[in-house]
Each structure stands twice: as C-alpha cells, then as structure tokens.
N, C-alpha and C positions, 0 to 999 in steps of 0.2 A: 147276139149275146154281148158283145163290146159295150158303148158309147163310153161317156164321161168320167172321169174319176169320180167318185160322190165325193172327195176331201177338197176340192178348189174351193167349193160356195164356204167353206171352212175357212182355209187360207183365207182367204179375199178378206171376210168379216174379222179375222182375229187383226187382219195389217190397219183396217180402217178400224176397229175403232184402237189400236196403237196410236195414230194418229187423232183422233180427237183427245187422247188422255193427253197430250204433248202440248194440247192447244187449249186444253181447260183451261189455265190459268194465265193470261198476257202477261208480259212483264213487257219495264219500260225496258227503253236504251240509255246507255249509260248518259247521253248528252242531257238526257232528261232527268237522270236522278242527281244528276251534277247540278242541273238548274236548281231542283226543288230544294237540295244542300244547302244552295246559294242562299235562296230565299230565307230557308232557315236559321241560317247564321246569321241574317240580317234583322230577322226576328228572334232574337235571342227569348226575350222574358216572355212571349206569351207563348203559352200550353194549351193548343186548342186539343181539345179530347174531340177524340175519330167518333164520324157519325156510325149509328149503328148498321148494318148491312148484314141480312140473311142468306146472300149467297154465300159470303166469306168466310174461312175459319175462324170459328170463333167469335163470330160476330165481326168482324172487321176490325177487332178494339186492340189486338197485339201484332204491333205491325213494324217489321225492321224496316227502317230508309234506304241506305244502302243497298239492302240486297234485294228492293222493293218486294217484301213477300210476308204474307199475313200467317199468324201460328195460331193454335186454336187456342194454348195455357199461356198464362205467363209464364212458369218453370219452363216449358219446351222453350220460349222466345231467351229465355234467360241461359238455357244450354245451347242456343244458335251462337249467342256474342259468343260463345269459349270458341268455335269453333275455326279449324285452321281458313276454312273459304271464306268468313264473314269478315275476317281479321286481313284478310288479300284484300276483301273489295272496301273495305273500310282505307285501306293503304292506297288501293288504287286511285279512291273517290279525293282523298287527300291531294295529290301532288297535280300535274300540270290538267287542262283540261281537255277532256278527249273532242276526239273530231267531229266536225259535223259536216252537212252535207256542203255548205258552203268552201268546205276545205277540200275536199271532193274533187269538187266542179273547179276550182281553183288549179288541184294536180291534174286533171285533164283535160287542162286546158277551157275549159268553158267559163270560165268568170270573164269579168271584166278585161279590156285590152289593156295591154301595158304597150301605150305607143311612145314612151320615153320622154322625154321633160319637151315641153313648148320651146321652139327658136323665138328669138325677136326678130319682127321684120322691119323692116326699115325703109 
C-alpha cells in the first residue's frame, strides 16, 4: 500500500517553473547600464525611437534606462519615474562608477604585477 507521496511531482514543477519566471526577463549589470548612460550623454540631441520588438512589453517602445526594464503603457512607465526604487537607481547611476570585473581581479590579486618603479643600472 505505501510508495511515493503523489505531492513531490507537484513540488518539483511549482519550484521550476518559479525559476524560469525569475529568468524570463535578463537584466543588464549595473557596469553596463552605466556604459549605455555614458554613451547617452554623449549623444545628447539624437532620439533614436526603439525598434519594435514582440517579445517585449509593449512592444519594446516604453523602456527606463536606468532601471533597464520595459512597461507595456506609458502612464505605467510614467508612475515607475515617481517611484522610491527608480529614484535610488537614477541616484546610484549618478555618482562614482560601479566595479567591474577588472577591479575584481585587481582586489584579488590577479591583475597586473606591481614590481615597483625600475632601478638604474649602471
């Protein structure tokens, strides 16, 4: 009369696909939305409008920088900027610029040797 729970085959599929809801959408890392900032700032006057894209909410067309993530309205996109987390990462994207992997490799030692200034020989 025993065997198996019948609730595990349950469990198992509710934890997997949790996991793919987490991973539907990639987001960059901050060293990359720091770059594209950059770029943007540099390009001040042009306005390229987003190409159109059927995976994306909303076509692809309402999309914060910062917090790299696409809304499906503009009113939703426009109640994101009020918002206290968009107004963090707007602050954070702001001031010094975040790490990268070379800063990394740097603190643990794996960069470049620092064998201290050249003697003269004579």
């Amino acid at each position: 009369m025993g065997g198996k729970c019948p609730h595990r085959k349950v469990k198992k599929r509710r934890l997997s696909h949790k996991s793919a809801r987490r991973t539907k959408f990639l987001h960059k890392g901050d060293d990359a939305v720091y770059s594209e900032l950059q770029k943007g700032a540099a390009a001040d006057g042009e306005a390229n409008p987003l190409p159109f894209d059927e995976d994306l909410p909303g076509m692809g067309q309402f999309y914060c920088l910062h917090c790299d993530r696409y809304f499906a309205k503009v009113s939703v996109r426009d109640q994101h900027f009020q918002t206290k987390k968009h107004k963090k990462r707007v602050k954070q994207m702001m001031g010094p610029a975040p790490h990268t992997q070379l800063d990394a490799e740097l603190a643990a030692g794996m960069g470049m040797p620092d064998n201290g200034p050249k003697l003269m020989s004579t």
